[in-house]
Structure formats: structure tokens, C-alpha cells
N, C-alpha and C positions, 0 to 999 in steps of 0.2 A: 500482458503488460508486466515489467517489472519495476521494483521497490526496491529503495535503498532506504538505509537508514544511515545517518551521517549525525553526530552531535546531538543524537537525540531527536532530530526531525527526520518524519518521515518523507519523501520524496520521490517521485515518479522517475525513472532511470530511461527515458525514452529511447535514445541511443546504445542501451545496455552496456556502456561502459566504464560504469560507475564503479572505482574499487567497494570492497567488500560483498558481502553474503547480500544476494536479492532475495525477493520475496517474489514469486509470480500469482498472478490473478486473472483467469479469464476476464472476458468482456461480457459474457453474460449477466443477464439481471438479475438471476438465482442464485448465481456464484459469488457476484458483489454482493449480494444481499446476505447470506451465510456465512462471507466473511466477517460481516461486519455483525450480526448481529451475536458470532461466538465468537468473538475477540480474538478472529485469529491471525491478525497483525499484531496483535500484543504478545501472541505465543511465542510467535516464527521470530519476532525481534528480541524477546525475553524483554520486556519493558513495558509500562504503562503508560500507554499513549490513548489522548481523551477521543473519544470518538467521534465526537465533533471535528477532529485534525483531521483522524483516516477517511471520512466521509468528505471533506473537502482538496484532500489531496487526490483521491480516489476521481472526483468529480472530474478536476482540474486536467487528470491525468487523459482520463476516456475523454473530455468534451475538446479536448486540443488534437485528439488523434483520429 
């Protein structure tokens, strides 16, 4: 799946045609799990974004697809 970052919010890129830099994330439960818990959506965007956001977009992303 990929991630965009747009204005500060993070954002699921379903269609992958979202300008700028993505972010990709398996679907696995290990792989979400280890993103989130070493903050590496904050890395990949350079930005601090509360984990509360990437767990809810992350959610939103996989339970729609």
C-alpha cells in the first residue's frame, strides 16, 4: 500500500497517483506493527506525526482494501 504525505497529513494513496514521494507498507501484521512501533512514517516523511494519525490512517487504508 502506499502513503502520501500532503499538507502535513498522512494519507493512504490507493490509486497510486498521488503527486509527491510515497511511502510503501506491506500488509502484513509484523510489517505494520514495526512501522509503527519505530516511527518509520515519521522517518520516511521527515516529520512528526502522532501515532495515533498513522495507526488510523494505516487502519482506514488496509480495512477499505
Amino acid at each position: 500500500m502506499r502513503f502520501t504525505l500532503s499538507e502535513g497529513h498522512l494519507s493512504a494513496d490507493i490509486q497510486t497517483k498521488a503527486d509527491g514521494r510515497g511511502y510503501y507498507l506491506c500488509r502484513k501484521n509484523d510489517c505494520i506493527n514495526t512501522a509503527i512501533k519505530r516511527k518509520a512514517f515519521n522517518r520516511a516523511c521527515r516529520c512528526d506525526l502522532s501515532t495515533d494519525e498513522v495507526i488510523k490512517v494505516i487502519e482506514e487504508a488496509f480495512n477499505n482494501n
